[in-house]
C-alpha positions as CSV (number, residue, x, y, z in Angstrom):
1,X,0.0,0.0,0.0
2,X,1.6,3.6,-0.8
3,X,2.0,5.5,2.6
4,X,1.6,8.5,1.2
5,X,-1.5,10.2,1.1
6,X,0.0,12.7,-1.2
7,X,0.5,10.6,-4.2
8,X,-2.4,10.8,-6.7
9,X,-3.1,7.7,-8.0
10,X,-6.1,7.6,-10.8
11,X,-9.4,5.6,-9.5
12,X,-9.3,2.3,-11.1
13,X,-11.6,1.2,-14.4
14,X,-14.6,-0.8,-13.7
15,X,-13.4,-3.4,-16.4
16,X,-10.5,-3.9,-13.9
17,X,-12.8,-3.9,-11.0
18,X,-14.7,-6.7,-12.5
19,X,-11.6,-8.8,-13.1
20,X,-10.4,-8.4,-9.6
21,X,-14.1,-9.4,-8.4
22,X,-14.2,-12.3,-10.0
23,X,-11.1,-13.3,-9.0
24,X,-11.9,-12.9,-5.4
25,X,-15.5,-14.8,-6.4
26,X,-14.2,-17.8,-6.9
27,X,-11.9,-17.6,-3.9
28,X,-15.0,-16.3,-1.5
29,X,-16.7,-19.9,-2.9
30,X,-13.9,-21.8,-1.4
31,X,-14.9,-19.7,1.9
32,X,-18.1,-20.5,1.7
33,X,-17.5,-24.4,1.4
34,X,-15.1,-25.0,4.0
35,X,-17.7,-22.6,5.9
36,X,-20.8,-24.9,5.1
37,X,-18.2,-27.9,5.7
38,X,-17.9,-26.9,9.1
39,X,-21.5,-27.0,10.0
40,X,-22.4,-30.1,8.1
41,X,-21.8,-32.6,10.8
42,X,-24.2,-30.3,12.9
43,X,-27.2,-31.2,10.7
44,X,-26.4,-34.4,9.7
45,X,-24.7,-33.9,6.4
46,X,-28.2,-32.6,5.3
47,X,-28.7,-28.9,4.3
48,X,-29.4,-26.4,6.5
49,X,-33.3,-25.5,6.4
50,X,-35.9,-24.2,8.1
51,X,-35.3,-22.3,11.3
52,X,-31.5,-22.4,11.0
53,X,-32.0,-20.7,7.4
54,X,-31.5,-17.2,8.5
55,X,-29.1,-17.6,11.2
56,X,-27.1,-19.8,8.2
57,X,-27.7,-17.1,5.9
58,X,-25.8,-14.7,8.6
59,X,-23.1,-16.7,9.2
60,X,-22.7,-16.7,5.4
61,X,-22.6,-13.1,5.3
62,X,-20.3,-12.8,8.5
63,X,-18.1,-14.7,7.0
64,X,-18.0,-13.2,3.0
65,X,-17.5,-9.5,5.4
66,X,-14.4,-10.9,7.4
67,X,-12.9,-12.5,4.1
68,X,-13.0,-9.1,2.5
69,X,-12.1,-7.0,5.8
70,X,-9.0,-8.9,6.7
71,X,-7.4,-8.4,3.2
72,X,-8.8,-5.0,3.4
73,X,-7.1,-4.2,6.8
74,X,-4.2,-5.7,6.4
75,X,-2.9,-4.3,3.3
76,X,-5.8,-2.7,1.2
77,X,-5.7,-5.4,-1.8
78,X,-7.5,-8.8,-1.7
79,X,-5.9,-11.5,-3.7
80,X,-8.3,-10.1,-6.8
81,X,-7.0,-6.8,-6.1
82,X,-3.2,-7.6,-5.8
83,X,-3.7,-9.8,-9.5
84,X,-5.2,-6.6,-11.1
85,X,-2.8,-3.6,-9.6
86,X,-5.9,-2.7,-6.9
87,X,-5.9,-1.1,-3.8
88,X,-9.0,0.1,-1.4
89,X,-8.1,3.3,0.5
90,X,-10.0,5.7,2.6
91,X,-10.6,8.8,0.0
92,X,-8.5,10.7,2.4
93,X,-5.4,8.3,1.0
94,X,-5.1,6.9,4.4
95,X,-5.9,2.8,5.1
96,X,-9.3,1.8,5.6
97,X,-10.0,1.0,9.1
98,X,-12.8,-1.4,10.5
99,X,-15.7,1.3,10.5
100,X,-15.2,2.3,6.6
101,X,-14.4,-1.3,6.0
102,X,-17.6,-2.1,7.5
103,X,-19.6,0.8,5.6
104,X,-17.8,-0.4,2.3
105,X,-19.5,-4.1,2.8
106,X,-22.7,-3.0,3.8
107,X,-23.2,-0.4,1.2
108,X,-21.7,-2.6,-1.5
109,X,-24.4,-5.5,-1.2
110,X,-28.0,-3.0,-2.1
111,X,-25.2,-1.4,-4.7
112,X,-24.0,-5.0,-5.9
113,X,-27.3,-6.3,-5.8
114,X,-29.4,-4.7,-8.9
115,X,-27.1,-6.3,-11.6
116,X,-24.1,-4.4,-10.1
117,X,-25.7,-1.3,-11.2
118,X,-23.5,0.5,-8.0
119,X,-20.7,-0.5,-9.8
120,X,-21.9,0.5,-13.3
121,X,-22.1,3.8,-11.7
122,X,-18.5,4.7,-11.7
123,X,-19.0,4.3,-15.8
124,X,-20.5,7.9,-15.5
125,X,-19.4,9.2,-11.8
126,X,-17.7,12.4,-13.0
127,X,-14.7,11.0,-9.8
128,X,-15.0,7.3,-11.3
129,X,-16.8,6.4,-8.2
130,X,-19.2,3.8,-7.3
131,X,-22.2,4.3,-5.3
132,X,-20.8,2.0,-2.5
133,X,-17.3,4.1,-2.7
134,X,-18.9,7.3,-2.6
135,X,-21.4,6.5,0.4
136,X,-18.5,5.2,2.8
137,X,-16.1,7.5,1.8
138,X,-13.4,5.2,-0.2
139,X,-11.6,4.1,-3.3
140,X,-10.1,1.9,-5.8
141,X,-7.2,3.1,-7.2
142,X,-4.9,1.7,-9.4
143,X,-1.3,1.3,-8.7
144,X,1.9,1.5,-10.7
145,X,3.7,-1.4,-12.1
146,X,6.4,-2.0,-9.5
């Protein structure tokens, strides 16, 4: 991650954000299937129905937020990210830190949601913004070649 706050670095494409999420799709999969592993011997090997449903659904969701945080906090770039010259940032340059990481997620899924049209958004944000970036105050910029 570049320290520097002062460095202008120009907001990344959304063709590159695209790459980078899909990427980190098929990792988050892998998440979800060890995470579903884990509770399998709970219900018997069957699938998780009925009243468990929406506490299932959470845990699904708590842990899609803490695979995305902890790349997030640690160094600004999950694996997606890192493969495509990304970085999240506060707009102030600084890291993100668990609050904006936690508005980021929770803003991107109604953004996300409507056939990414959040995302699609940055196609005509006059900053190259999304809706999700703009509403917690963040960015995706895109970093030099090393």
């Amino acid at each position: 991650m570049n320290d520097s706050a002062s460095v202008p670095l120009p907001r990344a494409g959304v063709m590159r954000r695209l790459g980078a999420l899909l990427y980190d799709s098929l990792l988050l999969m892998a998440v979800w299937m060890l995470g579903t592993a884990v509770l399998l011997p709970l219900s018997g090997g069957e699938a998780i129905e009925g009243v468990w449903r929406p506490l299932f659904q959470l845990y699904i969701l708590g842990l899609t937020f803490a695979f995305f945080a902890l790349f997030w906090l640690r160094g600004g770039q999950t694996l997606g990210m890192k493969a495509w010259r990304l970085e999240v940032r506060r707009r102030d340059g600084l890291r993100l830190d668990l609050k904006h990481a936690l508005r980021r997620f929770l803003f991107a899924i109604p953004s996300m949601l409507p056939g990414g049209v959040g995302l699609l958004w940055a196609l005509f944000d006059r900053d190259r913004l999304a809706v999700h970036d703009r509403l917690s105050d963040t960015e995706i910029v895109l970093l030099p070649l090393p």
